[in-house]
C-alpha positions as CSV (number, residue, x, y, z in Angstrom):
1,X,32.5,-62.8,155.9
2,X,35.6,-60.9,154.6
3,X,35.2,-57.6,153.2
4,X,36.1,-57.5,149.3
5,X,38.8,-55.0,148.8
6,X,38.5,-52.2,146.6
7,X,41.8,-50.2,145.4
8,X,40.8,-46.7,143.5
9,X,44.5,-46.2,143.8
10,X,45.4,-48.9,141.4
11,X,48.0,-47.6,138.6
12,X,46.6,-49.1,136.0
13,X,43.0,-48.4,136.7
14,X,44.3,-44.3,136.9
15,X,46.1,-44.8,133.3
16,X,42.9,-46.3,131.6
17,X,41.3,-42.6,131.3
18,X,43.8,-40.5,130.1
19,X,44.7,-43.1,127.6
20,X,41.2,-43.6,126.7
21,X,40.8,-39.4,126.3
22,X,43.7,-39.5,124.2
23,X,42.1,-41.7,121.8
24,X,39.4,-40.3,121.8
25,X,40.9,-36.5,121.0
26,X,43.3,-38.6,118.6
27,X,39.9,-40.4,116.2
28,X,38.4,-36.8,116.5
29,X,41.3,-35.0,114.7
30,X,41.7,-37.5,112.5
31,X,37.9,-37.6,111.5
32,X,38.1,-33.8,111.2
33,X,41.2,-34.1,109.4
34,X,39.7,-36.7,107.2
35,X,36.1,-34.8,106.7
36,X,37.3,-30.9,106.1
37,X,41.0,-30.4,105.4
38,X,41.3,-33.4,102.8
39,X,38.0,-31.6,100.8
40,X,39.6,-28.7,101.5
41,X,42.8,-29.7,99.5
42,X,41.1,-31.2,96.6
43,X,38.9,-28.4,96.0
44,X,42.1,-26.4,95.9
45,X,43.8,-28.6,93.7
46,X,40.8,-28.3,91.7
47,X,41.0,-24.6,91.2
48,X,44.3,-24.5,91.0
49,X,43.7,-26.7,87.8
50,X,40.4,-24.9,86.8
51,X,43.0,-21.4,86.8
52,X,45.6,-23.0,85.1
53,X,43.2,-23.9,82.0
54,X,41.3,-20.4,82.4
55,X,45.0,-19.0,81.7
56,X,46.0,-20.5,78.9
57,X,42.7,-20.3,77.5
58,X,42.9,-16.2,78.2
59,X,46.6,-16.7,76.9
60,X,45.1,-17.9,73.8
61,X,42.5,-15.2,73.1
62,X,44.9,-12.5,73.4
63,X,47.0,-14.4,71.2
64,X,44.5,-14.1,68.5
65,X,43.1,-10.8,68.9
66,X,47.2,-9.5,69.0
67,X,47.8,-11.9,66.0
68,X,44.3,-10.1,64.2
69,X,45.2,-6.4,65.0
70,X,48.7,-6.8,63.5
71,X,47.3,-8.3,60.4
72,X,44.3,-5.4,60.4
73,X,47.0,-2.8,61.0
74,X,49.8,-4.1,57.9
75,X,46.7,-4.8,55.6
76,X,45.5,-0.9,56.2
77,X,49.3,0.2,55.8
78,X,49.2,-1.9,52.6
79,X,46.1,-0.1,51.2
80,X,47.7,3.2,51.8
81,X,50.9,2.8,50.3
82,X,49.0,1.4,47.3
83,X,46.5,3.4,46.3
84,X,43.8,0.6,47.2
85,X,41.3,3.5,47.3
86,X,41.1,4.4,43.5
87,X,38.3,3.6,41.8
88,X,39.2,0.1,39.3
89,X,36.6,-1.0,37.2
90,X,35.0,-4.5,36.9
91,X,36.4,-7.5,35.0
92,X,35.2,-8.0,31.8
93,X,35.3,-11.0,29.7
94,X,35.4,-11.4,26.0
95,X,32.9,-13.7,25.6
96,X,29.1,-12.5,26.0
97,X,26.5,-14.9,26.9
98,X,28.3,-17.0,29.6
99,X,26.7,-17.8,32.6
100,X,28.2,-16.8,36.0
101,X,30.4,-19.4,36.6
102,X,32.3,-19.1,33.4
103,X,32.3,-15.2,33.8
104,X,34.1,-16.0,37.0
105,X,36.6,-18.8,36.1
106,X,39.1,-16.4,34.4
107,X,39.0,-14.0,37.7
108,X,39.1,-17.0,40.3
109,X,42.1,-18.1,38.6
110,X,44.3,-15.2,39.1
111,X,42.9,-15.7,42.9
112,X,44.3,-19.0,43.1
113,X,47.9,-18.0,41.1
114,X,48.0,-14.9,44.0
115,X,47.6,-17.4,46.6
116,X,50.4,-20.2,44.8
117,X,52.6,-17.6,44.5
118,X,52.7,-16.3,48.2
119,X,53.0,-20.2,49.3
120,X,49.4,-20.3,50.8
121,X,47.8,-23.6,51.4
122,X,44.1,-24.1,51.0
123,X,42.2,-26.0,53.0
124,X,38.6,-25.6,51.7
125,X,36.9,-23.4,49.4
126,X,33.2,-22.6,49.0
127,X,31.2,-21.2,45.8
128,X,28.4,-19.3,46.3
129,X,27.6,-17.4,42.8
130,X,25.0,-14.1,42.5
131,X,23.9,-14.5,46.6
132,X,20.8,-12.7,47.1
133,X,22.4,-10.4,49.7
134,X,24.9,-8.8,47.6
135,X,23.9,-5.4,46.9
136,X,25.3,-5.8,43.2
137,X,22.9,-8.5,42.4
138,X,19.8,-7.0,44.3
139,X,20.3,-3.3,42.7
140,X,22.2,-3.6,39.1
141,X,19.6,-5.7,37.3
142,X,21.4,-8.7,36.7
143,X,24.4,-6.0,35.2
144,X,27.1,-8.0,37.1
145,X,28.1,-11.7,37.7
146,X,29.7,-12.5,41.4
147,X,30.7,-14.8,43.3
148,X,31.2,-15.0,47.1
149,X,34.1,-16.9,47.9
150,X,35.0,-18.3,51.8
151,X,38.2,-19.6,52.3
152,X,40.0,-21.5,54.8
153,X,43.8,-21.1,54.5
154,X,46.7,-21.7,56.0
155,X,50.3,-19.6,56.0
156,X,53.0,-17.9,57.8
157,X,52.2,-14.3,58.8
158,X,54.6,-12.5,56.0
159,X,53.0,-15.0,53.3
160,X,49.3,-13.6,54.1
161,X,50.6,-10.1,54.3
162,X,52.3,-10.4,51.0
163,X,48.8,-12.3,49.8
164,X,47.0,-9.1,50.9
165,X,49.2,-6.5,49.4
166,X,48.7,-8.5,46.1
167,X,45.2,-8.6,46.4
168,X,44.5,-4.5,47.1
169,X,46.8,-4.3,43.7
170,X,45.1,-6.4,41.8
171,X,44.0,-4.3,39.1
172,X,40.1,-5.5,39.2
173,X,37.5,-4.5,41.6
174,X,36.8,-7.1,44.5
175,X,35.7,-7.0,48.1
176,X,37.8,-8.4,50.9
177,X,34.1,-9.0,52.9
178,X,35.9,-10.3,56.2
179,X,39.2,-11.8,57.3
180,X,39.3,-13.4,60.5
181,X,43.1,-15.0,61.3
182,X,44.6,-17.0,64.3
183,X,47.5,-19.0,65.6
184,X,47.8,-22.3,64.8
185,X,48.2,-24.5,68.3
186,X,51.4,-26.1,67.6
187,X,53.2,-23.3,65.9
188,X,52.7,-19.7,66.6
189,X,54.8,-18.7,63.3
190,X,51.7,-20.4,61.4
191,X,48.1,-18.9,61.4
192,X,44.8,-20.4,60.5
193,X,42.5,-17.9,58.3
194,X,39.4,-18.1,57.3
195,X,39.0,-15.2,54.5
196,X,35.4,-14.1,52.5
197,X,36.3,-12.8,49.1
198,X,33.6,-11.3,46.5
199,X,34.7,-11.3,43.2
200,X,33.0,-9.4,40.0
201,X,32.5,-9.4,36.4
202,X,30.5,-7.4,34.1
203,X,28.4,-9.1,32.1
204,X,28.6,-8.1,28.3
């Protein structure tokens, strides 16, 4: 019976392994490739986006608060130079008898010639006449007629500045309650401003 031959030595047979290690090593990098350095460069795509917005968004709020302080700091100039600080007494109409709304009419329209004439565009206005907050209708015994005003406008900067001046002239008494201002997205030249004005008249 002849003995089957066996050759360890065979070239191919010594090939198989390495080839079959190198495979191996190759799947294995590619599978951690695939599992941790892909994820890996998404997520940092992904916060290199997520920084990007947080930027502009931070961009954008020191936009407005610059864009608030210059309009604070000119409108306190303005009340300086003007004398806003003297006392100016109440509007008065001629008519007695008239209920708030009329009282008011006459003084709301030089409000609305101020802002015409500084070329100020008006988005909305609310009415909100004798509010139960105001200190003038809670302690002067129904002596006075007001009405709270908020205002959403829109302008250049040098038009609102102008609009202010003329308002701490104006030669009745009113309160600027707040003034909150900023740029408008797609032109930095152009703000958005939402404005609460209280006007008064005495009634007679």
């Amino acid at each position: 019976m002849a003995q089957e031959n066996t050759n360890t030595n065979d070239p191919m047979t010594v090939l198989k392994f390495p080839i079959i290690i190198l495979a191996a090593c190759l799947f294995l990098a590619l599978f951690l490739f695939m599992t941790n350095i892909v994820p890996g460069l998404q997520n940092l795509s992904s916060a290199k986006s997520d920084y990007k917005s947080k930027f502009e968004e931070y961009t954008t709020k020191v936009e407005q608060v610059d864009a608030q302080k210059k309009v604070a700091e000119e409108a306190q100039a303005t009340a300086t130079s003007s004398g806003a600080g003297v006392e100016k007494g109440f509007y008065k109409p001629v008519e007695s008898g008239a209920d708030s709304e009329a009282l008011i009419a006459a003084e709301f329209n030089e409000i609305l010639d101020l802002i015409t004439s500084n070329s100020i565009k008006t988005r909305a206005v609310k009415y909100d006449y004798d509010p139960a907050d105001d200190n003038f209708v809670k302690g002067a015994q129904g002596k006075y007629s007001v009405c709270k005003l908020d205002m959403q406008m829109i302008a250049s900067y040098n038009n609102f500045k102008n609009f202010m001046k003329d308002l701490y002239k104006h030669e009745h008494y009113l309160d600027i309650a707040k003034v909150e201002i900023r740029p408008y997205n797609k032109n930095k030249n152009i703000i958005l401003i939402d404005l609460q004005l209280k006007l008064y008249a005495e009634k007679v």
